[in-house]
Each structure stands twice: as C-alpha cells, then as structure tokens.
N, C-alpha and C positions, 0 to 999 in steps of 0.2 A: 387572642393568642399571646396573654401574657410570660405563660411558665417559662419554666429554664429547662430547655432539650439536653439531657447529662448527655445524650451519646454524642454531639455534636461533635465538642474536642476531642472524645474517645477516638470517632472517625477519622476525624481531622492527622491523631497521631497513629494510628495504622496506617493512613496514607502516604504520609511523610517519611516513616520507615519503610514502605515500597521503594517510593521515591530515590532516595540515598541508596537501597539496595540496590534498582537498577545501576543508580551512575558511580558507584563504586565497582563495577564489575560483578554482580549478580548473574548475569545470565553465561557466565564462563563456569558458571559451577558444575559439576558434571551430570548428569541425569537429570531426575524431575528435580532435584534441585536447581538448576539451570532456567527450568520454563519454571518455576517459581520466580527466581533473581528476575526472569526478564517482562515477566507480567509486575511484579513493582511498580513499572513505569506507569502503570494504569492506577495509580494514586492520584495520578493527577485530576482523571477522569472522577475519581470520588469529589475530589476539593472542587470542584465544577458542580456538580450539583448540593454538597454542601453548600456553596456559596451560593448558587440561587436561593435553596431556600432562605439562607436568613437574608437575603435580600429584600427577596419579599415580605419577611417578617417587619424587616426595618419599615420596608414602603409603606405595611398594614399598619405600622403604628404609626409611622411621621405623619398619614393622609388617610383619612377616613377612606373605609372599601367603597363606601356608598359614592364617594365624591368624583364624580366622574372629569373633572374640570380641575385639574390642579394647575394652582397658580403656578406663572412663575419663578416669582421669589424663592418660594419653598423647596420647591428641584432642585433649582441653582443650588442653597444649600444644603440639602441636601446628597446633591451629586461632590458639593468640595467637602464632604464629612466623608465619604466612601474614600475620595483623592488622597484624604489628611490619613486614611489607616493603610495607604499602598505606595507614598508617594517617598517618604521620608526616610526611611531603608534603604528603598529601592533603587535612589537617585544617590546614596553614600554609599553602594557595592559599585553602580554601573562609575563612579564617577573614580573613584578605587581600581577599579579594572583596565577603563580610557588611562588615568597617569600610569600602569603596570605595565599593559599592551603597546607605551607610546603612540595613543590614538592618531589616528591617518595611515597607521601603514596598514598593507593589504585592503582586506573592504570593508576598514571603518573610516567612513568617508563621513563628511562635515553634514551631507544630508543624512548618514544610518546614524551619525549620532544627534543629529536633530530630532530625526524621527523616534530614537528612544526618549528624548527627554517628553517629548509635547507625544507621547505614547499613542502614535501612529507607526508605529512600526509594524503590526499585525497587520496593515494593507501592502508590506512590502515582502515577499516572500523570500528575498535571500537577503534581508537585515532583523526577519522577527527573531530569529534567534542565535544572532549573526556575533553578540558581543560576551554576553552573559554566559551561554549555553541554555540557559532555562527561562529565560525572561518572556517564551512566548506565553506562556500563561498568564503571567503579571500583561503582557498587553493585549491582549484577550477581553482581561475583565472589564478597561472602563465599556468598551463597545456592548459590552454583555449590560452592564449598568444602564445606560442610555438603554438600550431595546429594551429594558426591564420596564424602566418609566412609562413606555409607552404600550407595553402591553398587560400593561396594571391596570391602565385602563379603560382595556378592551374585554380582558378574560377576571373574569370574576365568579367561578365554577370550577368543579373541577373535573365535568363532562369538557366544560371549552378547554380548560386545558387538557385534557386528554388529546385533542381534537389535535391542539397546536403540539403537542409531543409527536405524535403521529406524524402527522405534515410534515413535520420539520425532517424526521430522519432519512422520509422518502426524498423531500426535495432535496437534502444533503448529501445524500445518497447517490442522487440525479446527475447534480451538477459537480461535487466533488471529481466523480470516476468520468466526465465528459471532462471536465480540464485535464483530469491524468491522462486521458489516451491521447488528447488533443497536443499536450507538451513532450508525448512521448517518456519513455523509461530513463532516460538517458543525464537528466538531470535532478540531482541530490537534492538540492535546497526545494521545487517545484513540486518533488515527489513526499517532500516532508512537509509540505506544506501541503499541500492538498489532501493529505490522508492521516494528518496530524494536527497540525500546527494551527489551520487557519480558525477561525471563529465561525466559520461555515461549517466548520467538517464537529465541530466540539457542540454548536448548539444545542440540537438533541441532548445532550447530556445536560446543559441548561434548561429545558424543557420540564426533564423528570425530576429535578430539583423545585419548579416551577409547581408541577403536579406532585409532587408529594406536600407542598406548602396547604394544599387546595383538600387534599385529604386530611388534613390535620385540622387545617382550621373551621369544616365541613362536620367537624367530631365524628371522621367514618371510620376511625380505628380504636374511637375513646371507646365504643361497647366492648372490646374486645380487649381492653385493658385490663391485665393481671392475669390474662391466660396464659399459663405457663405453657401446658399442651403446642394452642396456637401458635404462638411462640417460636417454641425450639422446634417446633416443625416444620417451619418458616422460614427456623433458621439452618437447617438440617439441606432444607431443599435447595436454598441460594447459596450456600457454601458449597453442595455437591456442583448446583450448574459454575458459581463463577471455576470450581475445579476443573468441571470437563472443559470450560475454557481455555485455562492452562494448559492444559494438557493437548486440546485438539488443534492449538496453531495462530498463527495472526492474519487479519484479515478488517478491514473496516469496517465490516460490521460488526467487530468485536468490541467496539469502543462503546458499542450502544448496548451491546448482548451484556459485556461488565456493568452497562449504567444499570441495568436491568435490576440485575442479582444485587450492585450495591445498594439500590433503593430498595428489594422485599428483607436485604437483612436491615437497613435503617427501620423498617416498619417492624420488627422482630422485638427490636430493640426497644423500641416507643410504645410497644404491646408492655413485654417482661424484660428486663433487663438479666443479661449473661455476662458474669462479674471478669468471665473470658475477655469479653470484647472490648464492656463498658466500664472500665475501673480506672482508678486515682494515676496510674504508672502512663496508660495511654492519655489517659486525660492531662495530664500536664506535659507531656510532650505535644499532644495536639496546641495546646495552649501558646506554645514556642513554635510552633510548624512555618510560621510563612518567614521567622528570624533562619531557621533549619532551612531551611528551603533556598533560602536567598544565599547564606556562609557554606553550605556544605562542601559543593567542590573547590572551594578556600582550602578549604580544611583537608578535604583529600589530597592534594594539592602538597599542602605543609607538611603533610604526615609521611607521605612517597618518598619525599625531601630528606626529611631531619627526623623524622621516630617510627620508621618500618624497623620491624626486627627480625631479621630472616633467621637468623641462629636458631627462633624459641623451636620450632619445627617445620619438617617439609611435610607434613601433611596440605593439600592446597586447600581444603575444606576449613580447616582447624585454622589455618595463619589467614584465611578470609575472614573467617568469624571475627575472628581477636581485632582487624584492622577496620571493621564494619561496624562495630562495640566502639572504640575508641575512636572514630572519625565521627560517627552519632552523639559521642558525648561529648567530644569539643565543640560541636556545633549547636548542642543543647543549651550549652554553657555560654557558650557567647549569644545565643540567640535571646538567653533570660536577660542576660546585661543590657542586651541591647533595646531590648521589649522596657526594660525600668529607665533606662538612663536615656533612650531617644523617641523610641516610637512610645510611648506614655505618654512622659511631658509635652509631646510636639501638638499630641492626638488633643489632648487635655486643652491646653492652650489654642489652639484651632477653634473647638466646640466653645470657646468660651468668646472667642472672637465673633464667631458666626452667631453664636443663640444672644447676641446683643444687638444686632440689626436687626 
C-alpha cells in the first residue's frame, strides 16, 4: 500500500470547514441551515478515522504485516515521529493561551496544565478540554497511537477488524451510557465527556478507519475501481444517510451512524473520484487542517474584536457567511506559515534525529 490516497486531504479539508462551522456559530443559522452548521462538529469524527487509517498505513510500512514481534526500538520511534507532527503547534497555542488566560486562575491548575503538556489530559474529564476548547481531540490521539501498536499486531484482516469495529461500538456503547446515568445529568464537563470527548466514546470511529485500511490493502475495492456507476451510487446513498442524519437529531449513536456514511463515501471516492469532493481547493485546505484546527478560534476571536463589519448588512445569513469566509481564510493563512516555518523544520529535524540511531 504504497499509492498516494488524493481524497485524504480532500477529507481532511471538508472536515475542517465543518469544524470552524460549528464553532463559529453554525448551528444559530436558521432552519436546516442550522442542523447543517451544527453537525460540522462531526468533522471531527472524519479526522478520527482518517487518521487511523494512515496510521496504519504508517505502521504497514515502518514494520512488516507479517512481523508479529515488533522490537522495541522501532515503536519508540516510531511513536516520537507521530509526537514530532502533534507536538510542536500544539504546545506554541496551548502555551500562548496559559500566558493570555494568566494560567492558575479558575481550573487551570498546575496539574490540568501538566496534564496537557505530558498529553494525559483525555483521562481527566473536566481538564480534556478545559484550556484550548478543542484539544480533546489532539489528546485523544497519542492513546489512539499506542492501542494502534498493539492491535497491529493482533488484527491482520479485515474480517478481525470487522470483528473489533463491531465490539468496540457495543462496548462503548455499554459503558459510555452506564457512566452517563451513573454521574447523572447534572454535570457539563462528565456529560461531555462521556458522549463526546473521551477516547472510549470516539474509538469505534478509530475502528472503521482501522477497517477501511484492511479493505484497501486486501485489494477488496481495487476490482471496482473506475466504476463510475458504483461510485456515485455510493456516493448518492451516503450523502442521503449522513443527510437524514442531520436532519433527524443528535444522539450517540450518531457519532458511529456519521463514521458509517463517512467511510462508504471515502470508499466512493477510492472507487471514482467526484471532482465535487475530491479537488485541489479542499485538498490544500485539508493540507493546513490540523494548523486550521489549532488557530481558528484565535481567529474568531480577533475578528469579533477588530474586523466584524456589522454596517455591510443585517441579513444574519449573509453577515454569517462573509465572517465564516474570512475567519477560515485567516486561519488558512497562518496555518500555511506555520506548517513552512515551524511544523516542517521541527518535523524534518526530528526524522533526522531519530533515523540516525
């Protein structure tokens, strides 16, 4: 599984424009424009199985499939090559935010900012997303890395992973909604955590990232490659479900019902390509997504501040659009800078560090 996946970024930058959707106030927009803005937030849930997969693409090439015994030198670096493309940003916004917010007051306490740095904060449920607003994700993944290692080299199919996609959603399922009833309604950060936030409630979504790796490198979708038909009928069918999604409401098993629909249109896409989905414009924004991801509500932030322009008109549709354009393209903008001038060199310099021991 050498090729180069073109929809990946494409994904990646749809998702990202959810993303910013929702937390610019997308879901205030009136009508079904509203449960459009507020399903956005379910980009997140694409970057989750995106990133399994190339996960395990990485794993497939770092360590032979066959090799059921991975040293452990190789992990080691291997897991600080994952570190070197999450860490480096990540720790110049959170550390940006700590000098902004005068860290220690309210509840950023010496331990929730410990626990972001050494990225345990996804086992504390009122500091995972206690600093950033969006960092539960960023600490999510290294625990999602680590279970990856180890189930690299268990599931080697993509009947087993079928198997562990399955499991997983029931057992998350299981034990998510007995912590909810069990901590009762009553608390925000507990209830966001358990039917959001935690690494328990999102695995399933790493799962079918997991199983779509397994069908690919299985060649179970390369016969059906170039069907146009197949295809757009594929993609016809998953665009209608993730819709009645939108449309019918939220609920935790929506997070898995979206993994769903976004994995048969990723398979649509790896069939025929829909220059809709898969083109240059999403694809370099996906390209900048995790800089977009990290600056955006900077950016919404600055723009609320010093360049809202309420005069151009009161349409609240129209003066949304205009302020969801230019808060996405400041943060494109500095996401590219930041991708050339820090996460580059650091990534660069790391890999070079590491592939010499």
């Amino acid at each position: 599984m050498n090729k180069k996946y073109t929809w990946v970024d494409s994904f990646k930058g749809i998702a990202i424009c959810g993303v910013v959707l929702i937390h610019t106030g997308g879901s205030n927009l009136p009508s079904i424009l509203g449960k459009i803005g507020d399903a956005g937030a379910r980009g997140v849930q694409m970057f989750f199985i995106i990133s399994a997969f190339l996960t395990f693409l990485s794993l497939g090439k770092c360590f032979a499939v066959s090799e059921r015994n991975l040293y452990k030198k190789s992990v080691v670096k291997w897991l600080l090559k994952r570190f070197l493309r999450i860490a480096p940003l990540y720790y110049i916004v959170l550390i940006y935010s700590l000098l902004a917010t005068k860290a220690g007051a309210g509840s950023i306490t010496p331990l929730n900012i410990l626990s972001h740095f050494c990225f345990l904060n996804a086992f504390f449920p009122h500091y995972i997303n206690s600093i950033l607003s969006i960092e539960w994700y960023i600490a999510d993944l290294p625990i999602f890395y680590l279970i990856s290692i180890l189930i690299f080299q268990k599931i080697n199919t993509s009947r087993k992973a079928f198997i562990l996609m399955s499991i997983s959603v029931v057992c998350s399922l299981i034990v998510c909604y007995l912590l909810y009833y069990l901590v009762g309604n009553n608390n925000y950060d507990l209830i966001a955590y358990f039917l959001s936030f935690s690494f328990i409630t999102e695995f399933p979504l790493w799962a079918i990232g997991i199983f779509l790796y397994f069908l690919f490198r299985e060649g179970l979708i390369a016969k059906y490659k170039g069907n146009r038909m197949i295809s757009y009928a594929l993609m016809a069918i998953s665009l209608c479900f993730i819709g009645s999604l939108i449309i019918g409401g939220n609920n935790y098993m929506m997070l898995f019902l979206f993994g769903i629909g976004f994995a048969c249109l990723i398979v649509s896409q790896e069939i025929h390509t829909c220059k809709i989905i898969n083109n240059k414009l999403w694809a370099s924004i996906g390209k900048n997504s995790y800089g977009i991801y990290l600056f955006h509500l900077y950016c919404m932030g600055i723009y609320q501040k010093y360049c809202s322009f309420p005069n151009i008109t009161n349409h609240k549709t129209i003066k949304f659009g205009i302020s969801y354009i230019i808060i996405l393209a400041i943060s494109y903008i500095l996401a590219i800078i930041a991708r050339h001038v820090i996460e580059n060199p650091l990534v660069k310099l790391g890999n070079k560090i590491l592939d010499k021991k």
